[in-house]
C-alpha positions in Angstrom: -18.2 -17.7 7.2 -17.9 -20.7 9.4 -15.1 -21.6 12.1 -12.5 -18.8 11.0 -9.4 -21.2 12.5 -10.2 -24.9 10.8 -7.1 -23.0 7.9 -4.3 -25.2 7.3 -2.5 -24.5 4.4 0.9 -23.1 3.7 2.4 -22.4 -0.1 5.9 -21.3 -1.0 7.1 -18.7 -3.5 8.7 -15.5 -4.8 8.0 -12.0 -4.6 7.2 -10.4 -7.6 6.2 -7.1 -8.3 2.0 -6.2 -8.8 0.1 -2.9 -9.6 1.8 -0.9 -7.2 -1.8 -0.1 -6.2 -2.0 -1.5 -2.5 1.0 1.1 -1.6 -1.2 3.8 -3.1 -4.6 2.7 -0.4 -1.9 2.6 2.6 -1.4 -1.0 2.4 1.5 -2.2 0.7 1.6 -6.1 -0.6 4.2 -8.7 -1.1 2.5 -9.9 -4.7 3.4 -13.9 -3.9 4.1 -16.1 -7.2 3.2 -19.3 -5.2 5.7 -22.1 -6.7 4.0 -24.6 -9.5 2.2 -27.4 -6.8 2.0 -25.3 -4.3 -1.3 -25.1 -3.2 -3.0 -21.8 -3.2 -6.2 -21.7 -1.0 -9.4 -20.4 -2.7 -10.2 -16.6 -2.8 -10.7 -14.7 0.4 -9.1 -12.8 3.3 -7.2 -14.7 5.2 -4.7 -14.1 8.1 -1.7 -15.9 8.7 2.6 -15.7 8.9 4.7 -14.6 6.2 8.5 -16.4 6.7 11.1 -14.4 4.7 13.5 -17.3 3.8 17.1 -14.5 3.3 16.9 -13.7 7.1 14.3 -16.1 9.0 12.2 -13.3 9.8 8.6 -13.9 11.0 5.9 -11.2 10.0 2.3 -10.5 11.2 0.5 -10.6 7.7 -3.4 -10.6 6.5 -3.6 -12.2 2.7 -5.6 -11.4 0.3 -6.4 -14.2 -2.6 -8.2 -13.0 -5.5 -9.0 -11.3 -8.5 -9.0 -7.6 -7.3 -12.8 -7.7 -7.6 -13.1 -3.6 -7.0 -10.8 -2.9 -9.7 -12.3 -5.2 -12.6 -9.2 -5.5 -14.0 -8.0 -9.2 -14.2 -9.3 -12.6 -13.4 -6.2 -13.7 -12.6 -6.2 -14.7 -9.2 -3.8 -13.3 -7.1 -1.8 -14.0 -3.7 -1.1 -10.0 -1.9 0.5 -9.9 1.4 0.0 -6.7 3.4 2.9 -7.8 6.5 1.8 -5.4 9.5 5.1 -5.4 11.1 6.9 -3.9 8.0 7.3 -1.8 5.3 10.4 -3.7 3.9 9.9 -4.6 -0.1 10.8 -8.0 -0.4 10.7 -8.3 -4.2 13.0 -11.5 -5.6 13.2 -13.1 -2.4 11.3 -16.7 -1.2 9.1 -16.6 1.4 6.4 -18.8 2.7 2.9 -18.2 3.9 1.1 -19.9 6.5 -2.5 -19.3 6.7 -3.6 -19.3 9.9 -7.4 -18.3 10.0 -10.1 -17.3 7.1 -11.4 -13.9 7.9 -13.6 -12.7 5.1 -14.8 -13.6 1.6 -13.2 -11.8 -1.1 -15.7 -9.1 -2.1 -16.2 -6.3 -5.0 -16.4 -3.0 -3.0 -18.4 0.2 -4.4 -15.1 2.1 -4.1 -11.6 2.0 -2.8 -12.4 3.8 0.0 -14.9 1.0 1.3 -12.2 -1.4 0.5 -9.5 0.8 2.4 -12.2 0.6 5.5 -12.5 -3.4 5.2 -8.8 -3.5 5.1 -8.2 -1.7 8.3 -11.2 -4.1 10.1 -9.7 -7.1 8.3 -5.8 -6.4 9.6 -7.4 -5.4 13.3 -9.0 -9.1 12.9 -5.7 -10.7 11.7 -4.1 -9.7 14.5 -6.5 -10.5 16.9 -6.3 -14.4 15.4 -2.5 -14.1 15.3 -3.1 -13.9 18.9 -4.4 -17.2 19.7 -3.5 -20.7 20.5 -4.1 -22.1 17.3 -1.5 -19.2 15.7 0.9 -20.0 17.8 1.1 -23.8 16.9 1.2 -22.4 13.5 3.7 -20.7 13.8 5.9 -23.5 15.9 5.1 -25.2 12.8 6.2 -23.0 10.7 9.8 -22.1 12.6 10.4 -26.1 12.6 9.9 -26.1 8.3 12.1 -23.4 8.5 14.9 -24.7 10.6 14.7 -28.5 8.4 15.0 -26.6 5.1 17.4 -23.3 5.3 20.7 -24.0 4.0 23.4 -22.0 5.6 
């Protein structure tokens, strides 16, 4: 897995509706249509701050980029933000996402439960990194992008 906080990465977009099946396993996801160049980090688990450009809100967030290996139903890759802090639906607004640490690879489980029971480890994990030093920075970071670019 290798040194979970050497993540530096951050990518705009919009929230667009998804399956509808992350609300269904107890985890509901901000589906994030990351903005053409915006650079989308390669597939895993990931944990990191969501910034909800409406309101300048901070949220707590583990992201998942993939495929949905355990349901074989696309390749397309997809950027699915579970925010721990809320159950707000954010669809149509612009938020950004900046990753923080790498938790996990992406993996094909044998069945949504097992997947449910990574989840829970992976957002325990998340917030343990949100936690630290290097999150914090981060997040300064992030607040400053935020402050130079909202227009009021």
């Amino acid at each position: 897995m290798g040194d979970p906080l050497t993540v530096s990465a951050h990518l705009a977009g919009v929230v667009v509706h998804g399956a509808g099946r992350g609300r269904g396993l107890g985890f509901p996801t901000a589906n994030v249509a990351a903005d053409p160049g915006s650079p989308v980090p390669p597939p895993a688990i990931y944990s990191g701050w969501v910034v909800r450009h409406s309101t300048g809100v901070v949220h707590h967030g583990t992201i998942s980029i993939g495929s949905n290996p355990t349901f074989c139903d696309t390749t397309d890759v997809h950027v699915e933000v579970y925010c721990h802090d809320t159950s707000d639906q954010f669809y149509g607004e612009r938020v950004e996402v900046w990753f923080v640490a790498r938790i996990r690879d992406t993996v094909k489980f044998a069945s949504p439960e097992d997947l449910v029971r990574a989840a829970r480890q992976d957002v325990l994990r998340s917030e343990e990194l949100l936690a630290s030093d290097h999150a914090r920075r981060v997040l300064d970071d992030a607040l400053a992008t935020y402050r130079r670019t909202a227009s009021f």
